[in-house]
N, C-alpha and C positions, 0 to 999 in steps of 0.2 A: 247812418250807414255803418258797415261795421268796421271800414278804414280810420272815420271821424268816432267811433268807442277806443279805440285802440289809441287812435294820436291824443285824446283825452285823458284816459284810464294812466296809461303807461308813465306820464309824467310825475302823475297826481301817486302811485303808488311807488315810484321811487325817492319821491318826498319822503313819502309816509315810514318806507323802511330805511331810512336814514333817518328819518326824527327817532322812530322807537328801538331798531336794532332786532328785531325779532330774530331767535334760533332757526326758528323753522316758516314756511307758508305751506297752509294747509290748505291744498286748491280743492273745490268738489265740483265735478260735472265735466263737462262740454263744451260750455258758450265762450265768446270771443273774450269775456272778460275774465273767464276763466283763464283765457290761456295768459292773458297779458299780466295775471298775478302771479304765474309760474314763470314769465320770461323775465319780470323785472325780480324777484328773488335769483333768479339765475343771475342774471347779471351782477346783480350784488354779492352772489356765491352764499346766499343762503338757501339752507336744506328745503326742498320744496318735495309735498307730500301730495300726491295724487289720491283724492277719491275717487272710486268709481272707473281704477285703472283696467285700462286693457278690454274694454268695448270697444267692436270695431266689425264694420261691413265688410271692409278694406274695397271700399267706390268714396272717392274723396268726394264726389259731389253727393252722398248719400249715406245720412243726413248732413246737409251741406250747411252753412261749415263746423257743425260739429265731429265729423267724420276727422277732420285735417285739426281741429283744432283737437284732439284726442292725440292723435297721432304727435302734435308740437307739443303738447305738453310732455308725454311720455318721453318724450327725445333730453326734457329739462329735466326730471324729478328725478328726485333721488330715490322714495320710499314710493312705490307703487302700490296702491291698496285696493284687490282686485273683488269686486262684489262674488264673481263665480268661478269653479275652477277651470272654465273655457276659455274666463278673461284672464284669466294666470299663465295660462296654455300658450293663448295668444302674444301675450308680453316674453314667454319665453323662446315663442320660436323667432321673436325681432329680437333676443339674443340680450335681454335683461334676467340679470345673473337672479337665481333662485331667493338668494339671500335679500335681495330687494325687493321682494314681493310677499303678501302677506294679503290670504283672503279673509276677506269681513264680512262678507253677506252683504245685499242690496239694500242701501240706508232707507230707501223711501219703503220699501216691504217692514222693514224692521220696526220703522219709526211709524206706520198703522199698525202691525200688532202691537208694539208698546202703548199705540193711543186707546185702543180697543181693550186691551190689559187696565187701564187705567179707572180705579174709582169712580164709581157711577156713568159709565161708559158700558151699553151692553151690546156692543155693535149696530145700535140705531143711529142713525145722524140727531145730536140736538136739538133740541125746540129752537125756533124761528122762524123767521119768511116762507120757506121750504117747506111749500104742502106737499106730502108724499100723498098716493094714491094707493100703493101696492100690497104686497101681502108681509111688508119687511125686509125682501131681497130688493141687493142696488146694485146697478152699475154704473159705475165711477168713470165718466169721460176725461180723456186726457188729449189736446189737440193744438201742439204747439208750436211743429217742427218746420220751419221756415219751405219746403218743401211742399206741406200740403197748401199754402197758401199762394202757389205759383202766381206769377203773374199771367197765365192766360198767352204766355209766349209759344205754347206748345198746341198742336190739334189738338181737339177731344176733350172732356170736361174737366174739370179742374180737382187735383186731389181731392180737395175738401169736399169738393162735391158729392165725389164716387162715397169718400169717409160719412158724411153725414146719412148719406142713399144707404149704405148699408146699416147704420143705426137706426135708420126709421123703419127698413126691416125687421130687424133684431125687436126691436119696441114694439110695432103690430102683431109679431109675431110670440113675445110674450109678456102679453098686455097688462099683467097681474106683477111685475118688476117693474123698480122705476130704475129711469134712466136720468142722472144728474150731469151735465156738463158745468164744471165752475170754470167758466169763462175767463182768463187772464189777458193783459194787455199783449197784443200785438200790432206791427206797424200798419197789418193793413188790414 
């Protein structure tokens, strides 16, 4: 649960920055444990760097809980580092002074061009498992967000349903593209 990450996490990383004393925490993302790395530097009054600051729905249940845990960490950090100048915009109208903000571009954008840029890399996915079918074009599924996986508490079909329904459109309808989902652990 994400009460039993936090009562885990939070202990284990205020060890950890009193065994090594770290300058700075350099948090990246969203997730609960994201936040618990910003909150136990705070608490020890070390500098805590936000990646990826200043995304935001502003619907705390959406994406839940990365919505709130976005918002908690920016409430700790000291150095804000906003991917766009929206997420800059954002952090400044909640009234985080200019000077602690600094845009960087979107690291997961950045860090596929940089893969793609790289030596024997021509924008094909590498040989393995992964029989492509298509003509070279890919699209890259991403489907992680504790939301699309609802429990079924709500009428009517269930996020992922609707998300997957509209991919198997998209794929019949352009049948010459392959469509790759790399599947990551979720709880359910």
């Amino acid at each position: 649960s994400l009460n039993g990450i936090a009562s885990r996490v939070l202990p284990r990383l205020d060890a950890l920055y009193s065994e090594i004393e770290p300058c700075i925490v350099l948090v990246q993302g969203d997730t609960t444990s994201a936040f618990c790395a910003a909150l136990a530097g705070f608490h020890r009054r070390i500098v805590v760097a936000h990646v990826e600051a200043g995304l935001r729905s502003y619907n705390r249940f959406h994406p839940y809980p990365e919505e709130s845990n976005r918002r908690m960490i920016g409430a700790v950090a000291d150095l804000h580092l906003a991917p766009t100048r929206r997420s800059a915009e954002n952090l400044l109208r909640e009234g985080v002074p200019r000077s602690d903000i600094v845009i960087t571009g979107n690291t997961a954008v950045d860090s596929l061009l940089e893969a793609l840029r790289m030596k024997g890399l021509d924008g094909r996915l590498p040989p393995g498992d992964l029989k492509l079918r298509g003509d070279g074009r890919l699209v890259l599924i991403t489907v992680h967000r504790r939301e699309s996986w609802a429990d079924g508490a709500s009428e009517g079909p269930l996020p992922i349903d609707e998300i997957f329904g509209a991919i198997s459109s998209a794929a019949r309808e352009h049948a010459n593209v392959d469509f790759v989902y790399p599947v990551h652990r979720n709880p359910r």
